[in-house]
Each structure stands twice: as structure tokens, then as C-alpha cells.
N, C-alpha and C positions, 0 to 999 in steps of 0.2 A: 552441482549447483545448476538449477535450472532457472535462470532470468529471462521472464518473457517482457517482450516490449509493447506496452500501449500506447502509449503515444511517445514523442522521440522524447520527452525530457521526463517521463515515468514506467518502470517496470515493478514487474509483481514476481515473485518468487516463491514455492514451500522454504520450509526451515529452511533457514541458514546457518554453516556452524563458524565458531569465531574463528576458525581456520582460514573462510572463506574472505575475510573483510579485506585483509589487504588487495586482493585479487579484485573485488568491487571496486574500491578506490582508484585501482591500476585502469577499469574498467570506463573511470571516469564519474562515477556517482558521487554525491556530494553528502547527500545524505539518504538515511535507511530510517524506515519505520517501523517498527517492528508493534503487527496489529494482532500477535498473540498472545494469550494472558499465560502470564507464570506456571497458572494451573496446571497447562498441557504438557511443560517441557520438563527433563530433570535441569537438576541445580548447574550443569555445565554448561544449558542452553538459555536459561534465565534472563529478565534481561538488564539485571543489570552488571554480569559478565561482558553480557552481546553491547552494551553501551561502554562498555570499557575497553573492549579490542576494535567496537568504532573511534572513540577518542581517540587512540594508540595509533590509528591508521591515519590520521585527518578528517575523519567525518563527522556530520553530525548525526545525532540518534536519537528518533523521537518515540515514544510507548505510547501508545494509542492501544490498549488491547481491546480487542471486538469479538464478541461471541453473536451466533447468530440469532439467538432469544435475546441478548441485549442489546441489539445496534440503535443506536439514539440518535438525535440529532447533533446534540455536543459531539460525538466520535464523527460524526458526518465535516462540521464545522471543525474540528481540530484536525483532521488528514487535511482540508484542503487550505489551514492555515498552514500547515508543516508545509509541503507544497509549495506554496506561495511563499513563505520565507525563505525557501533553500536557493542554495548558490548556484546549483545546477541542477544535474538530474536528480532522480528521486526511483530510487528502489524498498518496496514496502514488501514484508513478507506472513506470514502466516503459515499454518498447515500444507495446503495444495496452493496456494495464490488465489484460492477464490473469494475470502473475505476482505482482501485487499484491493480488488480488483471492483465486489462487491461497492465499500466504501468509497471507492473513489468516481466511479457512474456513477453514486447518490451525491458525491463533492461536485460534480461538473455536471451536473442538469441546470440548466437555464443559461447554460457558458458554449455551450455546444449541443448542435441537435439531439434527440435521443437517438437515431438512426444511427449517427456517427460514434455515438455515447456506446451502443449493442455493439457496432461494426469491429470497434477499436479492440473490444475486450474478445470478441468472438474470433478477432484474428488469431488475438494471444491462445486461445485455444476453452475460451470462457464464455457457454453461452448462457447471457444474462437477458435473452430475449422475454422471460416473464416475467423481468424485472421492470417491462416500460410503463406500465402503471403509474408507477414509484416515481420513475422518472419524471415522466410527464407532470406529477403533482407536486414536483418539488420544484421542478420549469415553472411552470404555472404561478403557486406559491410565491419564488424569486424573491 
């Protein structure tokens, strides 16, 4: 399991397998988002397996899947409600963490600088530098 940290109360992760939840939990996470679609994973990685071994654990489990030809505004607006409703931290996963990581810089433009928005993700190891465009017009937008 590789949980990177972007900000202290969100981390992004590739796949996670339901082995790994109780270890998340111990971890302190409250809840997981899981921003991959069914499509990519077999039936043992699905999610609603992955929503059943977070139940089992105490978390909450939100599906938000995101493809990078489909990322919309609804998927922008439902990570940063998941987010904002969770009890504490928030670990979101996908493939490598980059549509996670993706999603949640288009959830926090206008809440925080874009500098700090690129800085945050590029620590974790994500660089979303031609991403500030996007940024900036959804700051802008607000």
C-alpha cells in the first residue's frame, strides 16, 4: 500500500485491496473513496466488495468513479462533498493516485491558492503543473 499525503486530513493511493482496510482505519482514516470504475478491476477488487470490508472496518465508502475522458463537474462536486462530510481524514484511491489527486485540485480551486493546490500534490509525487489552467477557471468561476 502506498498512501501518499496531500494535505494532513487527505491522501491518495493506487488500488487498494480489502486486505488493506483494516490497516487504513488503524491508520486513522475515516473514510475512502474509491475514484475507480468497476471496469478496471476484477470482481475481488469491485466496489462494492471494497465498500463492504470498509463497513466491516468502521469506515465510510464513497464511489465516485473517474475516468480521465469523463471527469465532470458532478465528480469534481461529489469528492469535495465526500470530503467535507467525512469525520476525519480521507483517503481516495484509483489506479496510480493520479485521478484522485487529479479530482481533488479541481475540488479545492477557489479554497486555496493554485500554487499551493500544484505544490500539495507535486509533493505527494504528482505533477499537476498543466493542470493550473483548470485551476485558475474553476478559482475564477467559484
Amino acid at each position: 500500500m502506498d498512501i501518499r499525503q496531500i494535505t494532513p486530513d487527505y491522501a491518495v493511493s493506487p488500488q487498494i485491496d480489502p486486505a488493506d482496510i483494516p490497516t487504513i482505519a488503524a491508520a486513522g482514516f475515516t473514510t475512502i473513496i474509491c475514484n475507480r470504475p468497476n471496469a478496471e478491476v476484477p470482481p475481488s477488487h469491485q466496489s462494492a466488495v471494497m465498500a463492504e470490508a470498509a463497513h466491516n472496518a468502521g469506515l465510510t465508502f464513497v464511489e465516485i468513479p473517474v475516468t480521465h475522458q469523463g471527469l465532470n463537474m458532478q465528480m469534481i462536486d461529489a469528492q469535495k462533498q465526500a470530503i467535507n462530510d467525512s469525520t476525519g481524514p480521507v483517503l481516495a484511491y484509483c489506479a496510480s493516485g493520479t485521478r484522485s489527486s487529479i479530482v481533488w485540485s479541481l475540488a479545492s480551486a477557489g479554497t486555496m491558492p493554485t500554487d499551493d493546490i500544484i505544490a500539495a500534490t507535486a509533493g505527494a509525487g504528482y505533477d499537476l503543473g498543466g493542470m493550473r489552467p483548470q485551476i485558475d477557471a474553476l478559482a475564477v468561476a467559484g
